[in-house]
N, C-alpha and C positions, 0 to 999 in steps of 0.2 A: 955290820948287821943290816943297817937300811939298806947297802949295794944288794944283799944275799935278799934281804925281800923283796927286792923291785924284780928281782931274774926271777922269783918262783911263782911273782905276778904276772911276771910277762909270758911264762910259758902256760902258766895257767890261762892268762887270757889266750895262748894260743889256741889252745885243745876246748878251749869255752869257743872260739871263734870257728874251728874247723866243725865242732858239732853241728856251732849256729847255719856254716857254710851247708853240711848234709843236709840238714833238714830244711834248711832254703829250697834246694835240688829238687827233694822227694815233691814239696809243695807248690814247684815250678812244674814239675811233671804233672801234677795232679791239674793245676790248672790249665795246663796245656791239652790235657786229656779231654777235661770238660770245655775247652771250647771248643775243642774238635768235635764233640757232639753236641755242639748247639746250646750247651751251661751257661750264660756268660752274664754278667751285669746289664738290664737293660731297664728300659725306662719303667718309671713306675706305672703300672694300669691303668690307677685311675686319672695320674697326671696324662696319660697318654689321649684318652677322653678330649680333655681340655683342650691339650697342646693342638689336637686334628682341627680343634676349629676356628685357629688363629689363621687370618688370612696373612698377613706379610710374610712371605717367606723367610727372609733373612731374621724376623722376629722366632719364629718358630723353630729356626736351625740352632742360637744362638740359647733357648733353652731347651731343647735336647740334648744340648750338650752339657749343659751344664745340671740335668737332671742323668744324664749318663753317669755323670763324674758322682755322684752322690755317696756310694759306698766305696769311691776309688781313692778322689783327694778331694778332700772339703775345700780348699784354696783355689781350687778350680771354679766346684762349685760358685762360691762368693763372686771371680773373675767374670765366667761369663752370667752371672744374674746381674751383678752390676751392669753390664754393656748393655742387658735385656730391657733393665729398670730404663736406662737411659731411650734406648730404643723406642719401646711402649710409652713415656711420656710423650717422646714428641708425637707419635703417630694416635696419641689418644684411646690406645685400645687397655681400657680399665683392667680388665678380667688379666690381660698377661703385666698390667704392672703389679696386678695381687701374686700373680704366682712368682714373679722374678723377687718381691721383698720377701716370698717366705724365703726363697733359695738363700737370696743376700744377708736373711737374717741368720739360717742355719751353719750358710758358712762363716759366718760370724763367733757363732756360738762354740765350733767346733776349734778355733782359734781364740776361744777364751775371752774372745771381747762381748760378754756375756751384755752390758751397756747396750750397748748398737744390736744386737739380739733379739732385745724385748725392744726399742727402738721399731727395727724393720718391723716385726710381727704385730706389733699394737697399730701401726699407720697399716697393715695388709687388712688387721680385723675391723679396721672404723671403714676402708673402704668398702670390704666386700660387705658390711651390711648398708650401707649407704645406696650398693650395687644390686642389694637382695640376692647374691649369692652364697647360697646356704653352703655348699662344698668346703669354698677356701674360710668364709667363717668358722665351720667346725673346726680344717684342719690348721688356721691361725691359730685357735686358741689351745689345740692342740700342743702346736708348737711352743706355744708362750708356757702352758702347764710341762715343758720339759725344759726349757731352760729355767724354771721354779725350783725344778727337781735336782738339776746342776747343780744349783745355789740351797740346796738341802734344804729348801721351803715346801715341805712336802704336802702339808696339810693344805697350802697356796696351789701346788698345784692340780690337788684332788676335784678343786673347787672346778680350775679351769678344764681337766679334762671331762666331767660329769656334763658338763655345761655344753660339754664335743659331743658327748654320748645322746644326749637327748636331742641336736640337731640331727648329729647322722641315721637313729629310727627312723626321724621325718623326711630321707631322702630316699625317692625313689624314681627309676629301681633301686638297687643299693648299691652302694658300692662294694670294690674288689679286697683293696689294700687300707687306704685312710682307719676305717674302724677298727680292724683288727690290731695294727698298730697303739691304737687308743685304749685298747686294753690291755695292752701290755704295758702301756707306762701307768696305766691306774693298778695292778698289779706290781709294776716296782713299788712304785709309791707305797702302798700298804705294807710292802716289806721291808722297807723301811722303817716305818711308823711300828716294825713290832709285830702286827698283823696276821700273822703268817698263814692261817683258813683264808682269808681274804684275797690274801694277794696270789694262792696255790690256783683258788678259784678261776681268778682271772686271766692267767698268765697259761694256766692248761685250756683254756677257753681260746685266747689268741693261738697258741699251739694247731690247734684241733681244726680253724679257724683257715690257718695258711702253714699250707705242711711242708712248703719249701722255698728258697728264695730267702733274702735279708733279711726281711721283718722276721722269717722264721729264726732265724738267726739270731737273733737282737733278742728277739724271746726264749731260744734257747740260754742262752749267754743271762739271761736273768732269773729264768729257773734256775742254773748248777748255783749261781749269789745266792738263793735265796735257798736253796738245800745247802748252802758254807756258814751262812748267817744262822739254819737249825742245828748244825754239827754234822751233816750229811756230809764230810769231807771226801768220802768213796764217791759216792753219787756225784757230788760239783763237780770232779775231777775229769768223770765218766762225759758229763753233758760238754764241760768246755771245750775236750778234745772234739766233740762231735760237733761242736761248733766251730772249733778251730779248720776240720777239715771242711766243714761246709762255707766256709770262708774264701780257703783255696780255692774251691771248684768255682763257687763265683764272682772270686778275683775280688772282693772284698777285703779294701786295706784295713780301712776303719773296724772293721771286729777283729781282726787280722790283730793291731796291735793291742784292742781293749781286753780280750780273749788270753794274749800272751800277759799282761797285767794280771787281770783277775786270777789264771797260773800261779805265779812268780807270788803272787801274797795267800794261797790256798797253801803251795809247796811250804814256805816260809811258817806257817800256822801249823801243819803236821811235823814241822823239824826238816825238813829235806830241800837243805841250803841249796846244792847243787842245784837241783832243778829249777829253785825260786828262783838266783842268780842268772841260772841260761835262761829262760822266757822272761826276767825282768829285762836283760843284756838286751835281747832281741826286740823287746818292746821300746825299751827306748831306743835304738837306731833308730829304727821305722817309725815311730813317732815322729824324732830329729828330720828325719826326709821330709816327710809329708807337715812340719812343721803344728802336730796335732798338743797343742802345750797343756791343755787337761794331762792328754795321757804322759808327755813329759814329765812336768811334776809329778805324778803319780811313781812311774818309773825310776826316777830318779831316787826320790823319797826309801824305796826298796832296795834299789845299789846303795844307797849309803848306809842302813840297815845292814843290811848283808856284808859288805867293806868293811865295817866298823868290828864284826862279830871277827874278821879273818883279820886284822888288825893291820890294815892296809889304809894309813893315814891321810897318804896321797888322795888317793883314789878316793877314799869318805868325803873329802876338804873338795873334791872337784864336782860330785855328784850331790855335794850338798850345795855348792854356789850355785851352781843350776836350777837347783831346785827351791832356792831363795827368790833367784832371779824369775822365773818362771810363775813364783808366789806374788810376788811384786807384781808382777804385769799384770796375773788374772785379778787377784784379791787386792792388791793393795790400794792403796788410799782414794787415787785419783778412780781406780774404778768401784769405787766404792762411792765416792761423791756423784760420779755418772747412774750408776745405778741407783742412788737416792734422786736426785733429778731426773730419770726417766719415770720411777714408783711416785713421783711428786706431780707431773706434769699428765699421768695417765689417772691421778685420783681425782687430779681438775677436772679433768677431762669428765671425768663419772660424774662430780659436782656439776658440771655444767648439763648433760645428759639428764641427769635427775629434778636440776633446776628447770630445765625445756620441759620434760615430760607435768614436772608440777602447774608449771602455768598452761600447759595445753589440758590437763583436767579442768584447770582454774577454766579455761575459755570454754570448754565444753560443757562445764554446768550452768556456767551461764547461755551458754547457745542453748542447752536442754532444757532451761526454763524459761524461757524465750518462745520456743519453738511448741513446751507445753501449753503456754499460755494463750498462744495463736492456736493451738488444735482446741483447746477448749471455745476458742470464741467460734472457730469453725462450727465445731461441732452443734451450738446453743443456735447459732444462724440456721447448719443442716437440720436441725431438728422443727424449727419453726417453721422451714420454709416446705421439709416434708408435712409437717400437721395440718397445713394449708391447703398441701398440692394434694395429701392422702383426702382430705374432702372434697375435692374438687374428682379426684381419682373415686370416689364410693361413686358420685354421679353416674360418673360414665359408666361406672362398670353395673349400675342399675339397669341403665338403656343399652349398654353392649349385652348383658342378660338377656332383655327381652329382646332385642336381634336375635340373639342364638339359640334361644328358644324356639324362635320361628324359622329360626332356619333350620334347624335339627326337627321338627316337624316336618316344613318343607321337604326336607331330605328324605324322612323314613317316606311319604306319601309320594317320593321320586322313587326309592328305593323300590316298595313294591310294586309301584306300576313297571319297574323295570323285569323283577322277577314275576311277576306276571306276564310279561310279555316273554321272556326267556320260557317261563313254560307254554305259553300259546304255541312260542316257534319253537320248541320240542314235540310237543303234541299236534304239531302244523306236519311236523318230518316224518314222525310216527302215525300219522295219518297216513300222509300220503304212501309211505313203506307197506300199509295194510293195503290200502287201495290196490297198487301194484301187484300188490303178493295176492290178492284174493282175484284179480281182474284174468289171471292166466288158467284157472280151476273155470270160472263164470264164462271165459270164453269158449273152454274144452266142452261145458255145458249145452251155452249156447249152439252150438256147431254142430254137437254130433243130435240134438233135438231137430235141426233144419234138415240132419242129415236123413233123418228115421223119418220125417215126414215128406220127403221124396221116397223114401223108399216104400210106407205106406201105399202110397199111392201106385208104384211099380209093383206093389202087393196085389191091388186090386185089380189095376188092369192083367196080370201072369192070371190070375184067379179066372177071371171072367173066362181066358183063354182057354183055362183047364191044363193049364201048362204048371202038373202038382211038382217037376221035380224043382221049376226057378223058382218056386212060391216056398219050400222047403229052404234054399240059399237065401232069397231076401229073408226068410224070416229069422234065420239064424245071424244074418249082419245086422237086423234091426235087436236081437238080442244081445248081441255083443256090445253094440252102440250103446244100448242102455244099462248095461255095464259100466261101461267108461262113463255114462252121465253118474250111474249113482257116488263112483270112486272118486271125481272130479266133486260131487257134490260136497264130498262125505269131510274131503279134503279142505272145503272152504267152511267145512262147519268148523271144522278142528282148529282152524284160523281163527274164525270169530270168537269163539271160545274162548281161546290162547288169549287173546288180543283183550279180550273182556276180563280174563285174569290178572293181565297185567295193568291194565287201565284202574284196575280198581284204588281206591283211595289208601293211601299205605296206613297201615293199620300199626308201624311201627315195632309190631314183632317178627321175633328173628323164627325163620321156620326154615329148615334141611332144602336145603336147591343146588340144584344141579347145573354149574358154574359154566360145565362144557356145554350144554346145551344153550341154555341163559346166551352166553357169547355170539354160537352161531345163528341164532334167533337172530339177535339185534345186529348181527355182521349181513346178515340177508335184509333185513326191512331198512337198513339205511342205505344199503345200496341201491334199493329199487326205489325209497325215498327219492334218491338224489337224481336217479334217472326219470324219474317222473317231472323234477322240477326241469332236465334237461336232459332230450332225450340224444344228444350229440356227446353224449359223456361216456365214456367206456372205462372202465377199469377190470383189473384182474385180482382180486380175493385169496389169501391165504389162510389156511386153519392146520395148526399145529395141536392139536389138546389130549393132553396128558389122559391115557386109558385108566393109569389108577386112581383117579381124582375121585373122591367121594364126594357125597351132597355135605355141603358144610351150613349151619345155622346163619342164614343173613337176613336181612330182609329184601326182598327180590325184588321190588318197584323200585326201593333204591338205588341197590347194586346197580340194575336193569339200567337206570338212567344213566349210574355213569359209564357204563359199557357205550351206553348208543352214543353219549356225547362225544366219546374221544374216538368213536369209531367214523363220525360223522365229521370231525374235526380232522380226522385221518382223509379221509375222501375229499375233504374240501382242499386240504393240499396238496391232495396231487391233482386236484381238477384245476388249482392254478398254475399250477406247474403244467402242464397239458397245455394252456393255452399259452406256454413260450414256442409253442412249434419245436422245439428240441429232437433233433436225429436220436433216431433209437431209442428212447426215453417212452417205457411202459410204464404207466401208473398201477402201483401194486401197492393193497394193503393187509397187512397179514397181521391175523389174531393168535396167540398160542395161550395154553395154560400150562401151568406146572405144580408140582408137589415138590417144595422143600423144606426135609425132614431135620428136626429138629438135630443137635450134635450130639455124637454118642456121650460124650465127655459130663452131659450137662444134666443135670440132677432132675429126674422126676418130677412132674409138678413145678418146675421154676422155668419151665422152655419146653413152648409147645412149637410144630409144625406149622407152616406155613400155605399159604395158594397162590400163586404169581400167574398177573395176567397181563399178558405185552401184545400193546395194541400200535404195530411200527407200519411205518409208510418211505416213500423213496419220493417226496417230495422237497420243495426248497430249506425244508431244516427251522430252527431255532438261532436269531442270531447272539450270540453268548451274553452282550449287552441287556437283553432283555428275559434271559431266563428264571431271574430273582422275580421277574412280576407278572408271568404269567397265571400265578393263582391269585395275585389279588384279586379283590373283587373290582368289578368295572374298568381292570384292563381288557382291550383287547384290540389283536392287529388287522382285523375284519374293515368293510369301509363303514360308514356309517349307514345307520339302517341295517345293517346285515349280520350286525351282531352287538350284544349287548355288555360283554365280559364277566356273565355271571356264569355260566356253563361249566368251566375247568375249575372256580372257587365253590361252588356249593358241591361238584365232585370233590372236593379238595374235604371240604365239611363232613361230605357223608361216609368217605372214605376213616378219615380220622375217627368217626364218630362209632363206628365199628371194629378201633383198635388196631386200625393197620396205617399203610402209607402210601400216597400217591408220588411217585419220584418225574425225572424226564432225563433222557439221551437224549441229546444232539450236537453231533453224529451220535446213532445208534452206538452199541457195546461191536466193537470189532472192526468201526470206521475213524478208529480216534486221530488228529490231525486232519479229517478231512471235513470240507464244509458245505453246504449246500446238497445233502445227500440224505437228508431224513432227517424224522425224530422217532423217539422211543417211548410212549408212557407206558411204567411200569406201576401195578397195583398189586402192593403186596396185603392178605386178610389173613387172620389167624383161623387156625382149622378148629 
């Protein structure tokens, strides 16, 4: 009877082994597929960060490799972190012995020496804060709250990964991989504990989080648990295949075997031996290779289950010694006394921590009342020593009072003798403008009067002669002469008048004037102004002025002034410019007006039309340095004596004070980039 069941075990392991053999194949191709196109296990993102900035080469080759090996074989893993731990000590470099103890500790963990686990990871988390690295802090205790969760201390481990979550917020930028992870083992954990909204929450959150790659994996593989653990036994089945194959593709042994477990006890739970058998069968080999003794025991635990139901005495009696042995090694005694000596030596560890931070409050309140006690005595000192120095301080500021009293008198009694004298040398230019302009009428006067009394006298004598037809011609040229005298006259009355218009005292109201005229008036009297002062001056005069301009409400002695100012300040630029000797260089200054009409777009009554009046010259310009202070008052780039710097500021005043603006180009509008080629003042008034 035992001969006849061992044959129908052995041929049953045969057809259980050749299944195992197919679906090895399909999932050798599968990964063979995905790393033809680029699928493959590679280093983690955010470890990759780190890794670029270790300088020792051979430090940095030794964990890439052993961060390659991560999802491949945990035994590697531990192999080359250990060499790295080793490596990084000696050459001092802190940040890579933090990351070779979490490796040494993971692959620890993965090999059940769950001791030396929380060991590495608690010496990676005192360094990295000692080191102020937040990263491998978060992902130390990351790790520490999952070997917690190994050892089904789950509410242990909630602590430590909350404790990850609240440092990884505080990194930025953020990371790739580390957090997402972290919510997927605070999601096991809650599912665990019962939880199950909680843990759904989280774990679809790490999903959603990282859509492909291990971690996704690891997350899948805890969803289908945690819909096995609701009675979703369709659905677990659904997710673990889907993680099974996402396993293959990226060569992923580690879920590889935990995937075939979690299988083999879902199949086992709905009744369907066969299946649980083939992926428990297949989970432990692969286990046994990669020497992974979690998933061993685990594995095993299910063959002898399953064996025992087929009544296969042998085979129960062999997968259950393994599975003792296997208990032994992770759980049994001795590690069980290591893990109480590790949990004993990291409470000290808090003790002493807690104890350090209690006497540094202890020193600090007393430094704090130390320190208050010296700012009080400061303070009692500063206060006496101001009560003192503020009486000492009313004094002066008595007698600095009556200085600046006197001086701000002084000033306004400087002030106006200045604009006083600005008007003098206004009314000094505008004199001499009238002299000139009325001297060319008084000459045409004078002249043809010398002219008529020669002819008078050619009158008389033609007369005497009886010679009536010459006495008919002189008397019609002496007729005409007095013609041209009355026209000539008539013309410096109109002058006089004009001139006595505008001379008049401004009376401050705004009355309809006539902008275009107003301009070329004061563009004519500053020019004969200027030639009067020097009669070697030549310029050439432009007038542009808009035909539709209408007379707009100003007051005209004002406007008036500032027209002549900038027009005279126009000439005076280019009379010094003139005296560079300059090839080709004609001094020209041109006045234009314009009408600009308010926007179609722009409501009634909220935007009225405009007058623009540009008074430009082709002399040496404005240097950009000083274009902010040409309106102050009492700038000016004149020498002394030749000007006062109130001219362009009480334009500036009169201007403003009728609603509009006084601007400057230079370079003019059209010369931009180029320098020493003019200025531009432009006068904008509302209509």
């Amino acid at each position: 009877m035992k001969r006849r069941l061992k044959i129908i075990f052995h041929f049953y392991t045969l057809g259980i082994q050749f299944q195992r053999t197919l679906r090895h194949i399909m999932l050798c191709v599968l990964s063979l597929a995905s790393i033809a196109s680029g699928a493959q296990t590679a280093v983690n993102p955010d470890n990759q960060v780190e890794l670029d900035n270790i300088k020792d080469a051979e430090l940095k080759a030794l964990l890439f490799k052993a961060d390659s090996f991560f999802f491949v074989d945990r035994r590697k893993v531990g192999e080359y972190g250990a060499q790295a731990l080793q490596l990084a000590s000696k050459l001092g470099d802190h940040n890579a012995e933090i990351i070779a103890m979490n490796m040494v500790g993971e692959g620890a963990r993965n090999l059940g020496d769950f001791p030396k686990s929380l060991e590495m990871q608690f010496k990676a988390l005192e360094l990295s804060r000692s080191r102020g690295n937040l990263i491998r802090e978060a992902y130390s205790l990351t790790l520490i709250g999952f070997t917690r969760s190994e050892l089904e201390e789950y509410r242990t481990a909630l602590r430590f990964y909350f404790e990850a979550k609240s440092l990884y917020d505080k990194i930025q930028p953020p990371l790739l991989s580390f957090p997402v992870f972290n919510l997927s083992n605070i999601g096991e954990a809650y599912g665990e504990l019962g939880k199950y909204d909680s843990a759904l929450m989280f774990l679809t959150q790490a999903l959603r989080s990282e859509v492909t790659g291990n971690r996704h994996i690891l997350t899948t593989r805890r969803l289908a648990h945690l819909q096995n653990k609701m009675g979703n036994h369709r659905e677990a089945i659904q997710l673990y295949h889907h993680a099974l194959l996402e396993a293959a593709r990226f060569n992923d042994n580690i879920h590889y075997i935990k995937v075939r477990n979690s299988l083999a006890a879902v199949y086992l739970a709905i009744g369907n031996s066969d299946s649980s058998f083939y992926y428990a069968r297949q989970a432990f080999e692969h286990a046994s290779r990669l020497d992974q003794r979690v998933d061993i025991l685990e594995a095993s635990r299910l063959l002898g289950t399953l064996l025992k139901k087929k009544a296969m005495p042998d085979s129960v009696i062999y997968y259950q010694d393994v599975a003792l042995k296997m208990q032994d090694t992770i759980y049994g005694p001795a590690r069980v006394r290591e893990l109480s000596l590790v949990a004993l030596r990291e409470q000290q560890r808090q003790q002493d921590i807690t104890k350090e931070q209690d006497e540094y409050k202890a020193r600090a309140r007393l430094l704090l009342m130390l320190v208050s006690l010296l700012a009080v005595s400061v303070i009692a000192f500063t206060l006496y020593r101001k009560s003192r120095q503020k009486q000492k301080a009313n004094v002066l500021l008595q007698e600095k009072n009556i200085a600046i009293e006197e001086s701000l008198s002084a000033l306004k009694k400087t002030q106006a003798q200045l604009i006083q004298s600005e008007k003098m040398a206004s009314l000094g230019e505008l004199t001499a403008g009238i002299a000139h302009e009325i001297q060319n009428p008084l000459n045409f006067v004078n002249n043809f009067s010398e002219v008529n009394a020669e002819l008078i006298e050619e009158l008389k004598e033609e007369a005497n002669k009886g010679n009536l037809s010459e006495v008919k011609t002189i008397a019609n040229e002496i007729k005409e002469n007095e013609g041209k005298i009355v026209h000539h006259g008539k013309r410096a009355d109109a002058i006089v008048k004009g001139m006595l218009q505008h001379s008049r005292a401004s009376s401050g109201t705004k009355e309809p004037t006539d902008i275009n005229a107003l301009c070329d008036e004061y563009l004519r009297l500053s020019y004969h102004g200027l030639r009067a002062k020097d009669k070697t001056f030549n310029a050439k005069f432009e007038t542009d002025f808009d035909s539709t301009l209408e007379k707009i409400n100003v007051i005209p002695q004002d406007i008036g002034r500032v027209i002549l100012n900038l027009i005279n300040n126009a000439f005076y630029a280019v009379a010094e410019k003139q005296k560079q000797n300059l090839n080709g260089f004609e001094p020209t200054v041109s006045v234009s007006t314009k009408v600009l009409n308010a926007r179609p777009e722009d409501p009634v009554g909220r935007a009225r039309g405009k007058v623009e009046i540009k008074v430009a010259d082709n002399g040496n310009g404005i240097p950009d340095h000083i274009k902010q202070k040409i309106f102050q008052p009492f700038f000016t780039t004149k020498p002394t004596g030749q000007g006062t710097g109130l001219g362009l500021s009480l334009s500036y005043d009169i201007v403003k004070a009728h609603g509009g603006t006084l601007e400057v180009n230079s370079p003019p509008a059209g010369r931009a980039g180029k320098e020493g080629v003019g200025s531009e003042f432009i006068v904008q008034l509302p209509t």
